[in-house]
C-alpha positions as a Python dict, from the first residue, in 0.01 Angstrom:
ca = {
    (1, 'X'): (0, 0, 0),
    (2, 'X'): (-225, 86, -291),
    (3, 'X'): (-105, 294, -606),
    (4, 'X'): (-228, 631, -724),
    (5, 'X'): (-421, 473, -983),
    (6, 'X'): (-617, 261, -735),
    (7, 'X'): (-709, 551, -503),
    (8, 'X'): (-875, 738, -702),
    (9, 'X'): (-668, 1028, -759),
    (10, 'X'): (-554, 1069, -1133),
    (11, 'X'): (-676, 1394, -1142),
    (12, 'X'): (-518, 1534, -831),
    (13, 'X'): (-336, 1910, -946),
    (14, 'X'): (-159, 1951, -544),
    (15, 'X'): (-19, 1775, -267),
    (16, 'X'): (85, 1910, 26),
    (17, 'X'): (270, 1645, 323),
    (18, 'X'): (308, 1826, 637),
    (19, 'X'): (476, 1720, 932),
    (20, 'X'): (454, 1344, 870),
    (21, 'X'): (817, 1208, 1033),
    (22, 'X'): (739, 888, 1018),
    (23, 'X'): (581, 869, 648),
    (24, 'X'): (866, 678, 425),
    (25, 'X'): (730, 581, 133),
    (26, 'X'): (417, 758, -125),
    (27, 'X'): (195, 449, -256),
    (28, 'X'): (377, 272, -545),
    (29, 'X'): (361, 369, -927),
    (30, 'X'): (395, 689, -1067),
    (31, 'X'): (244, 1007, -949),
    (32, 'X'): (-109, 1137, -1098),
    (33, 'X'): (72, 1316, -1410),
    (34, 'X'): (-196, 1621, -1305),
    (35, 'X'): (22, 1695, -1047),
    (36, 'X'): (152, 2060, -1048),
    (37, 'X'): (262, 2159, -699),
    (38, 'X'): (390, 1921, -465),
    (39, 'X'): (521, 2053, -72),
    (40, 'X'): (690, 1778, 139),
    (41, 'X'): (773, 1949, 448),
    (42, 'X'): (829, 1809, 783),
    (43, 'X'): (867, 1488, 603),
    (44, 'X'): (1229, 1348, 685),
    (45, 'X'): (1197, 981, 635),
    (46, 'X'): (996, 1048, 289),
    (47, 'X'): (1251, 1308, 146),
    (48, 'X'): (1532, 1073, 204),
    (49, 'X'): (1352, 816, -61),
    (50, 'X'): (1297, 1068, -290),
    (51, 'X'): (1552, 969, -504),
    (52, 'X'): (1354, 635, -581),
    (53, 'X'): (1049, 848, -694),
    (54, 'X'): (905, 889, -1051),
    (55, 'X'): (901, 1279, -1052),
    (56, 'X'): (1067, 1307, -1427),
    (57, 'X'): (739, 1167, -1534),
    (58, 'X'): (576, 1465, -1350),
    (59, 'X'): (541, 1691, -1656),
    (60, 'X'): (315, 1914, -1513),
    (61, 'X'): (496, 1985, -1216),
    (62, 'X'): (527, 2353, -1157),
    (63, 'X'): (605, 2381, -805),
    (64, 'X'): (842, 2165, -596),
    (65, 'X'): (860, 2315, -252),
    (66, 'X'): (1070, 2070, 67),
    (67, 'X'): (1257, 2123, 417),
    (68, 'X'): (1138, 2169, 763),
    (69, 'X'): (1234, 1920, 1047),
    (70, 'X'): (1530, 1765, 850),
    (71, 'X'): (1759, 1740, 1106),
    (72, 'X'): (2022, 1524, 1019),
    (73, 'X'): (1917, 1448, 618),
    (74, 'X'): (1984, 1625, 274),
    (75, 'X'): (2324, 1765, 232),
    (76, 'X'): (2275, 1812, -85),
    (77, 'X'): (1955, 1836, -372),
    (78, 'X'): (1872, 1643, -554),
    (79, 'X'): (2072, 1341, -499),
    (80, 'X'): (2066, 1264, -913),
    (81, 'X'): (2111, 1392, -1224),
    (82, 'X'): (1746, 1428, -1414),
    (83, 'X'): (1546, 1441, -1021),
    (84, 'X'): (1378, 1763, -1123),
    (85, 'X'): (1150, 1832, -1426),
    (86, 'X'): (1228, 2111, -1736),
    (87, 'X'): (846, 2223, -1676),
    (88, 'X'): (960, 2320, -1283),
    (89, 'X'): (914, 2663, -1279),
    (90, 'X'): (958, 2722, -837),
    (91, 'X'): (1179, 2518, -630),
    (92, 'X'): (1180, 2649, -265),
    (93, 'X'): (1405, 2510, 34),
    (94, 'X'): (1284, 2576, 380),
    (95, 'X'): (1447, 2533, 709),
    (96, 'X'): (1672, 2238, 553),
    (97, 'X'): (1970, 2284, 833),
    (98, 'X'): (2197, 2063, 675),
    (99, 'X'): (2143, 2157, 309),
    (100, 'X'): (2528, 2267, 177),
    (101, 'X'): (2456, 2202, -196),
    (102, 'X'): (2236, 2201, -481),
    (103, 'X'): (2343, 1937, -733),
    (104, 'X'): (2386, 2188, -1022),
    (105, 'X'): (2369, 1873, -1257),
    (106, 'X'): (2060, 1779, -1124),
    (107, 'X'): (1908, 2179, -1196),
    (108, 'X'): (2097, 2296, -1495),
    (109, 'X'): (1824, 2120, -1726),
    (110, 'X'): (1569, 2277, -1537),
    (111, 'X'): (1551, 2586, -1875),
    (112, 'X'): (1178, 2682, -1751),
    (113, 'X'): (1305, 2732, -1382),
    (114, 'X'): (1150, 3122, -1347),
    (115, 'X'): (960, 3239, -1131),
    (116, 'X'): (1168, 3173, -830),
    (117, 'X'): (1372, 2992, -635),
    (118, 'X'): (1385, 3022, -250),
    (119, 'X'): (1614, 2952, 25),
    (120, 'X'): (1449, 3047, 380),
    (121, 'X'): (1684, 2876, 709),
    (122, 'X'): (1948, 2690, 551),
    (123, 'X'): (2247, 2789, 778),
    (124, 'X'): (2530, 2556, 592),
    (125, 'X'): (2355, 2629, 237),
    (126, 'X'): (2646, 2803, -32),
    (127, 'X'): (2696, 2787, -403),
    (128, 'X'): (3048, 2718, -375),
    (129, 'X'): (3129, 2443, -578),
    (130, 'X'): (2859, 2557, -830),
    (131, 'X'): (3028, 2670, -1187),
    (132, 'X'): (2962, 2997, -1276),
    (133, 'X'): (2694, 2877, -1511),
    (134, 'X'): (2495, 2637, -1216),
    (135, 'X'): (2158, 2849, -1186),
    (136, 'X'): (1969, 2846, -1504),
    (137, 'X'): (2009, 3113, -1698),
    (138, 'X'): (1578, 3110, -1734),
    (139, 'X'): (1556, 3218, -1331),
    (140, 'X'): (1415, 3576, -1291),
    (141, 'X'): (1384, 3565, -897),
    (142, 'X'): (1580, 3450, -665),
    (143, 'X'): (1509, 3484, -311),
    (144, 'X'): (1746, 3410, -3),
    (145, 'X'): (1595, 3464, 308),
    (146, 'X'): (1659, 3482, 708),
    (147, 'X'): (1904, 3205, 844),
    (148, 'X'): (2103, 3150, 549),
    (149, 'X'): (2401, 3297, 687),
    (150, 'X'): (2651, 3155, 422),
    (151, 'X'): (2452, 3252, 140),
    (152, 'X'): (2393, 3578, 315),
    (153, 'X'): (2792, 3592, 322),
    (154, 'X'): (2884, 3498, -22),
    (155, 'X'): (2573, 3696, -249),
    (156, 'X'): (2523, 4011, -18),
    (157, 'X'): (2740, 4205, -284),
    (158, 'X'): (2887, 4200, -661),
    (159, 'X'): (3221, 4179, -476),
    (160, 'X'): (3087, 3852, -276),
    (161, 'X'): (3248, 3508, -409),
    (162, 'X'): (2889, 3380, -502),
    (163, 'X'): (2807, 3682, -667),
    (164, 'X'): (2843, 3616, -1002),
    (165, 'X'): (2648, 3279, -1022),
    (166, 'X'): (2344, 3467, -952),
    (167, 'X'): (2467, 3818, -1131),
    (168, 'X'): (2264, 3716, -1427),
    (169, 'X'): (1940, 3662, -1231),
    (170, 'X'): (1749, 4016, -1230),
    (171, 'X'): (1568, 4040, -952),
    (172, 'X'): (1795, 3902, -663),
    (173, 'X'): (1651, 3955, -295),
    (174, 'X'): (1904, 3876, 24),
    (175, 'X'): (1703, 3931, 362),
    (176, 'X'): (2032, 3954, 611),
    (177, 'X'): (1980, 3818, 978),
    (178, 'X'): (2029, 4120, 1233),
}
């Protein structure tokens, strides 16, 4: 497999993987450091060797967007302390159907985390087990969309048990399922 050196992409600023189930490894060395959004969705195989990636060398990584097709894989993001990157200003989770944590350990460094962080179809998705503190106090949107029933449950309303671990963000959108 080559590396990202040898094909000619040091330079490359986004990379979107889409619907690729049987892709299970990216080519070997670290990512182009350019890199500033990256979308793995559809991508099972791939996601679940994620955790063998060099993304803390991804400085200017912006955007970090997975989910989609995931039957069966992720429980819980990311798998270990230091995964993410303090430049990460978006992380979005879509249609991950198992997804029933974030690993606040592996976000609570994330200080430039601001612009938003989305949750679209994640059914079993909740922030129990998340301390009080577990979304970083930097995050100024927060958006929990259709098919996230338990988060739908638990942040609806200040008298919700999730409530305050997002009180602090200000602008908190939850798009209930009818």
């Amino acid at each position: 497999m080559p590396t990202w050196s040898s094909s000619g992409v040091p330079s490359l600023h986004e990379l979107y993987l889409d619907d690729c189930p049987e892709m299970e490894f990216l080519p070997q060395g670290s990512m182009p450091s350019s890199l500033q959004r990256l979308s793995i969705i559809g991508c099972s195989k791939l996601i679940e060797s994620c955790r063998d990636w060099d993304l803390h060398e991804l400085l200017s990584l912006k955007e970090f967007k997975t989910g989609g097709k995931l039957e069966g894989h992720i429980e819980s993001f990311p798998k270990k302390e230091g995964l993410l990157l303090p430049n990460l200003q978006s992380l979005s989770f879509l249609c991950c159907t198992n997804l029933k944590r974030i690993n606040h350990r592996g976000i609570l460094n994330l200080h430039s985390l601001t612009s938003s962080s989305c949750f679209f179809a994640c059914p079993s998705m909740s922030f129990e087990g998340m301390p009080e503190d577990g979304l970083p106090p930097s995050l100024s949107h927060l958006t929990i969309g259709c098919g996230c029933r338990l988060l739908e449950e638990r942040c609806e309303k200040e008298e919700r048990p999730d409530w305050p671990k997002i009180a602090h963000i200000p602008h908190v959108h939850v798009y209930m399922d009818e």
